[in-house]
C-alpha positions as a Markdown table, in Angstrom:
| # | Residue | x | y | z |
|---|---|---|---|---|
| 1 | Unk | -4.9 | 12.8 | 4.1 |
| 2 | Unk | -1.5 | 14.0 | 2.3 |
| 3 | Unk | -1.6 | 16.0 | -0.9 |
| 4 | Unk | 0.2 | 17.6 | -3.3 |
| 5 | Unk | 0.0 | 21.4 | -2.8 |
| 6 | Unk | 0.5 | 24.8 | -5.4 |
| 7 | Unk | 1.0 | 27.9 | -3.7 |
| 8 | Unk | 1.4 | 31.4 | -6.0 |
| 9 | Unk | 3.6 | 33.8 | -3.9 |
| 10 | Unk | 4.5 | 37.4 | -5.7 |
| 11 | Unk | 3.6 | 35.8 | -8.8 |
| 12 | Unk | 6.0 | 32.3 | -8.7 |
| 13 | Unk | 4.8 | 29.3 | -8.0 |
| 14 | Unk | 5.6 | 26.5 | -5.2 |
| 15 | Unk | 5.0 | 23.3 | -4.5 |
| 16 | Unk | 4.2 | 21.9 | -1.2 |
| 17 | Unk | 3.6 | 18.4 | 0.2 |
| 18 | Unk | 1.1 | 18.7 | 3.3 |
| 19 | Unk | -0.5 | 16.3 | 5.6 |
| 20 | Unk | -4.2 | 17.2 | 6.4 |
| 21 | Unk | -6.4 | 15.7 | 9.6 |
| 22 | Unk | -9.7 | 16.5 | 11.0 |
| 23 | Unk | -9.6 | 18.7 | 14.4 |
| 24 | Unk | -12.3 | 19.6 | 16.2 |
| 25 | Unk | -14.7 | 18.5 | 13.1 |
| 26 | Unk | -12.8 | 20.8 | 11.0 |
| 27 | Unk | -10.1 | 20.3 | 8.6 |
| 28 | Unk | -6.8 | 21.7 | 9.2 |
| 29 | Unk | -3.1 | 21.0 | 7.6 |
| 30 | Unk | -1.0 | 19.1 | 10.5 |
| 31 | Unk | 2.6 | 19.9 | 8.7 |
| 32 | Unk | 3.5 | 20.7 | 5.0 |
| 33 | Unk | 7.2 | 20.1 | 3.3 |
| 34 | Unk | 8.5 | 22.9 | 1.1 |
| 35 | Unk | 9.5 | 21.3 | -2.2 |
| 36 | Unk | 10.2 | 23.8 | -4.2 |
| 37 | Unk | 9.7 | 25.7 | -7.7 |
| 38 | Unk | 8.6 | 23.8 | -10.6 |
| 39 | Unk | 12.6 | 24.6 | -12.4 |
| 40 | Unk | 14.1 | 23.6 | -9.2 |
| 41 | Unk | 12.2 | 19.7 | -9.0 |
| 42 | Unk | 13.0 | 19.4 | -12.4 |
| 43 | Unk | 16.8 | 20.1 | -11.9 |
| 44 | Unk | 16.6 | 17.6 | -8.8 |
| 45 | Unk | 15.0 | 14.7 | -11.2 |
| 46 | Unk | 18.0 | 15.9 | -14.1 |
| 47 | Unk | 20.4 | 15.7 | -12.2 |
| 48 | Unk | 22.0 | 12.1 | -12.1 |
| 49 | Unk | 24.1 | 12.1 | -9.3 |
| 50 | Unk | 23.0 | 10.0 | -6.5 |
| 51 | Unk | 22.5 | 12.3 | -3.8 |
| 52 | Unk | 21.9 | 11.7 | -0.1 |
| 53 | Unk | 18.7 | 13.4 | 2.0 |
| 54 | Unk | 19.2 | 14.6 | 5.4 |
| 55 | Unk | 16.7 | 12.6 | 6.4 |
| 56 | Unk | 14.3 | 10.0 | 5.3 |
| 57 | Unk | 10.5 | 9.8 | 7.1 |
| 58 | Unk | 8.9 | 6.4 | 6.7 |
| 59 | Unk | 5.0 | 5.9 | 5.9 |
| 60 | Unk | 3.8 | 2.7 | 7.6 |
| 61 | Unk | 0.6 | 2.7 | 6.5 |
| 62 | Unk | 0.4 | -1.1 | 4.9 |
| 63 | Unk | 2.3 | -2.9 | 7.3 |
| 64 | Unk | -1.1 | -4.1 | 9.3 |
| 65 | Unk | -1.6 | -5.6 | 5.9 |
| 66 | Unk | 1.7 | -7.4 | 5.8 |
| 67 | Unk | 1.7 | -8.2 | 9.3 |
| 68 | Unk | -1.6 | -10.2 | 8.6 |
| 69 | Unk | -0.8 | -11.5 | 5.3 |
| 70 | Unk | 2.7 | -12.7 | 6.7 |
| 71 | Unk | 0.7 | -14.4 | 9.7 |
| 72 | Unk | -1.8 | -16.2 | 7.4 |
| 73 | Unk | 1.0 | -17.5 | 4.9 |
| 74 | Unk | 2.6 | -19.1 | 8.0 |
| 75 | Unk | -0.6 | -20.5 | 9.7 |
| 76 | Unk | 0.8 | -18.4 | 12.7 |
| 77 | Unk | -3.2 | -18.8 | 13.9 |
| 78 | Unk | -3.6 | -21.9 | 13.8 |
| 79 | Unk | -0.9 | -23.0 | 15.7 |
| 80 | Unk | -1.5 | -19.7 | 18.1 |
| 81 | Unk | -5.5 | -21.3 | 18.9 |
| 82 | Unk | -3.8 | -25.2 | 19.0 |
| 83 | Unk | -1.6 | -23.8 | 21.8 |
| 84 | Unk | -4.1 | -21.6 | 23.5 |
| 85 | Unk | -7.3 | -23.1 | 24.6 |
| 86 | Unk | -10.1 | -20.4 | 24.3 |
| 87 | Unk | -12.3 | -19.9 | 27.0 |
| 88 | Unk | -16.2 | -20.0 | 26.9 |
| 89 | Unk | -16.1 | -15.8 | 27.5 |
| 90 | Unk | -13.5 | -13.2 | 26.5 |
| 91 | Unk | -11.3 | -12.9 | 23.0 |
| 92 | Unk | -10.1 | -15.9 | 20.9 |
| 93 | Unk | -6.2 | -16.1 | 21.1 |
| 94 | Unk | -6.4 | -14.8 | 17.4 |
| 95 | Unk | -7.6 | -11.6 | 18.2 |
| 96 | Unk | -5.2 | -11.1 | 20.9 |
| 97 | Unk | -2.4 | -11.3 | 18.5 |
| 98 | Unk | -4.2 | -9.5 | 15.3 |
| 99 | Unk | -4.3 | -6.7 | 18.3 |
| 100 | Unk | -0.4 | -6.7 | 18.9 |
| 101 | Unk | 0.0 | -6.9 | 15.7 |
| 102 | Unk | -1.5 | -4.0 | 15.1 |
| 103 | Unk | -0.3 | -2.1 | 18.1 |
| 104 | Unk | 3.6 | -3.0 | 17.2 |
| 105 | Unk | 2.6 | -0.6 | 14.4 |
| 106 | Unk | 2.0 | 2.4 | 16.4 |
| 107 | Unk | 5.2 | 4.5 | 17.6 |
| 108 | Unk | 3.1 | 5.2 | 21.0 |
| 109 | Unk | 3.5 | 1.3 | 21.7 |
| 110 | Unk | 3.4 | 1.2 | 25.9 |
């Protein structure tokens, strides 16, 4: 869970955006992103110059979603289970892709 964090340090207040997971059955922050004094984010949201950030980090948290609702716009299913017999036992040919699928979304892909 990510959140939005206020900090008061000597008396000034900062602003921190944290990720938080459960370990061992307890909750604990995973990393947290210094962004700053409340007068510094409002000079970066002033400020109308374009500016670049060092880097950029990319939540994928919908793209199962899109995935699926991309398959299911193109009838990818259908023509999967018209190619693929399924067998009296095991998992339909549907599942077997809704699986990759959902695999190709994770960076620890094997």
């Amino acid at each position: 869970m990510e959140r939005l964090e206020k900090k008061n340090i000597k008396g000034k207040t900062y602003y921190y955006y944290s990720k938080w997971e459960k370990v061992n059955g307890k909750c604990k922050r995973v990393w947290q992103k210094y962004l700053g004094s409340p007068e510094n984010i409002l000079k970066t949201f002033e400020n109308n110059e374009p500016t670049t950030p060092q880097y950029v980090e990319i939540f994928q948290h919908g793209l199962p979603s899109v995935l699926w609702d991309e398959c299911s716009h193109a009838d990818i299913i259908t023509h999967v289970n018209s190619l693929c017999q399924k067998r009296s036992q095991g998992f339909a040919c549907r599942r077997v892709y809704c699986y990759c699928c959902n695999q190709s979304c994770h960076k620890a892909t094997k």
